[in-house]
N, C-alpha and C positions, 0 to 999 in steps of 0.2 A: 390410371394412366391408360385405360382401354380393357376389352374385352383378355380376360385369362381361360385361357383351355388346359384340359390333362393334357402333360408332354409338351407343354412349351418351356425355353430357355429364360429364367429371369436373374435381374440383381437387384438387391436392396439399394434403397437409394442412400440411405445412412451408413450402412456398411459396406464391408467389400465381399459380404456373400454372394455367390452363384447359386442357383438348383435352377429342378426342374419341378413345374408345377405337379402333383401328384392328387388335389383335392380342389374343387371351387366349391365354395359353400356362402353364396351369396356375398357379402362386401369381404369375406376372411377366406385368403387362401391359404392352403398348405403346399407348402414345398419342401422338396428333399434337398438337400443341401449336395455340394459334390465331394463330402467329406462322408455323409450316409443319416446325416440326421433329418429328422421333420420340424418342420419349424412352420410357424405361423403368422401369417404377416394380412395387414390391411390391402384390401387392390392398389389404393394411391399411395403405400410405401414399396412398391416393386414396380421394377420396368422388363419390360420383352427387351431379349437380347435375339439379333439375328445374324448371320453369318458369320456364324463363330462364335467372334469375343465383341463386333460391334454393337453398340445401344442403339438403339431408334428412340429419340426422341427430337422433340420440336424444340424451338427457342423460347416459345411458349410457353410450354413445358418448364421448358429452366428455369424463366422467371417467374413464374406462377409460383414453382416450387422455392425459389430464392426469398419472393416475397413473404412464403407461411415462414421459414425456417429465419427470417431476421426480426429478431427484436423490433417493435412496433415503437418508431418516433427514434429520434437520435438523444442518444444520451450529451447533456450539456455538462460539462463541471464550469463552476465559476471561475472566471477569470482574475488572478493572484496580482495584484502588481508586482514590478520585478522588486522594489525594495521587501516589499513583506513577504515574497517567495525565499528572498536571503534573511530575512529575518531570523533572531535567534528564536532556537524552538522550547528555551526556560531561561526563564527572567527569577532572580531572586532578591528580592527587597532584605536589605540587612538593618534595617533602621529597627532601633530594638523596642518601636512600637508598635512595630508588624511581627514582631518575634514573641514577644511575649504583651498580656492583658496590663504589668504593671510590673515596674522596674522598683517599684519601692525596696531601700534594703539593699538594695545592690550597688556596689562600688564602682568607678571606672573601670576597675581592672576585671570585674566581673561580667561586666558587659560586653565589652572588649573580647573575654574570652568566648563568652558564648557566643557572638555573632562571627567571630573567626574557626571555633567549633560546627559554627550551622556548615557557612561558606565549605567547609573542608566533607564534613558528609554529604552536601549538595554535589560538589563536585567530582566526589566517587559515584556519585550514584547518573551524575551525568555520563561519564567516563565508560558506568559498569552498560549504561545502557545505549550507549553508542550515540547518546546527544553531542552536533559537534559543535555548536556556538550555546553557548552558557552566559548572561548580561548578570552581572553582582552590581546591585545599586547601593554603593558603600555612602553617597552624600561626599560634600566637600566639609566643612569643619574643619577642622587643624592639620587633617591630613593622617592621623594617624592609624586610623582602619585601613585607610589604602596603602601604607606602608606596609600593615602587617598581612595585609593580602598579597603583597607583590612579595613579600616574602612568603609566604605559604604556595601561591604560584612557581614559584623558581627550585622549591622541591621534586616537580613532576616534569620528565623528559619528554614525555610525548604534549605538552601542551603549550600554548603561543598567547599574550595576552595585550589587549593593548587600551585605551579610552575606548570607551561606547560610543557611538553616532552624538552626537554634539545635539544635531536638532530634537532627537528623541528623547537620550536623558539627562542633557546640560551638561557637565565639568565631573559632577559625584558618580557616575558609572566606569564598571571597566567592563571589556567582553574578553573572553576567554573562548580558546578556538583550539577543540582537541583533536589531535591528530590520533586515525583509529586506524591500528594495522589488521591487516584482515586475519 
């Protein structure tokens, strides 16, 4: 940012240090800080300060220096639409062909219990980790999974449950919507 002499006034451009130059030694100057230290800095991270406490520098300057110190290109993130920005952030299939490799052996009531055992650790573990929309794809059938879900639901006070989006996952989903106190 120009010529530096012993006993001129500068500041760092990054920090809020002051000195006064004490050493030029080609592109690295030292300076004493106004606290008593020495310290070493590049000539284009210091500026000459003159009367006083004013800077002298150009607009030039400013932006020259704006341009090295911003991130090169703008950062894009991709654009969310707004249903899948509200979308639920865990979906869990209860259908016990997604649960288990093979149901052989196993009773109604067996199945029944495990896939309302899943459903109930899923949604501690949605709860413990601050997920607030939870979708349980229970299927339509007789109805009696979502029974036993709307009762296992109705145990927990901080949580709100109601059908899933129609167009997404038909009649057989419910979504579940927990309320997190801070």
């Amino acid at each position: 940012m120009g010529v530096f002499h012993i006993g001129d006034r500068v500041e760092t451009i990054d920090d809020t240090i002051k000195g006064t130059v004490v050493a030029v030694e080609g592109p690295e100057i030292t300076i004493e800080s106004d606290e008593g230290f020495p310290l070493r800095y590049a000539a284009d991270e210091l500026l000459k300060i003159t009367d006083g406490n004013t800077l002298k520098v150009t607009n030039w300057e400013v932006a020259r220096i704006k341009r090295e110190k911003e991130p090169s290109g703008k950062k894009h993130r991709p654009k969310v639409p707004a249903k899948q920005r509200n979308a639920p952030a865990m979906v869990i299939d209860l259908h016990i062909n997604k649960l288990l490799p093979s149901s052989k052996g196993m009773s109604n009531f067996d199945i029944l219990d495990l896939q309302v055992a899943t459903a109930k650790r899923q949604l501690d573990f949605a709860i413990g980790k601050r997920i607030q929309k939870v979708v349980f794809i229970h299927g339509v059938g007789e109805g009696v999974l979502k029974q036993e879900l709307y009762t296992l639901f109705r145990r927990y006070d901080n949580i709100r449950f109601y059908d899933a989006d129609y167009a997404q996952y038909g009649l057989g989903a419910t979504e579940v919507y927990c309320y997190q106190n801070a």
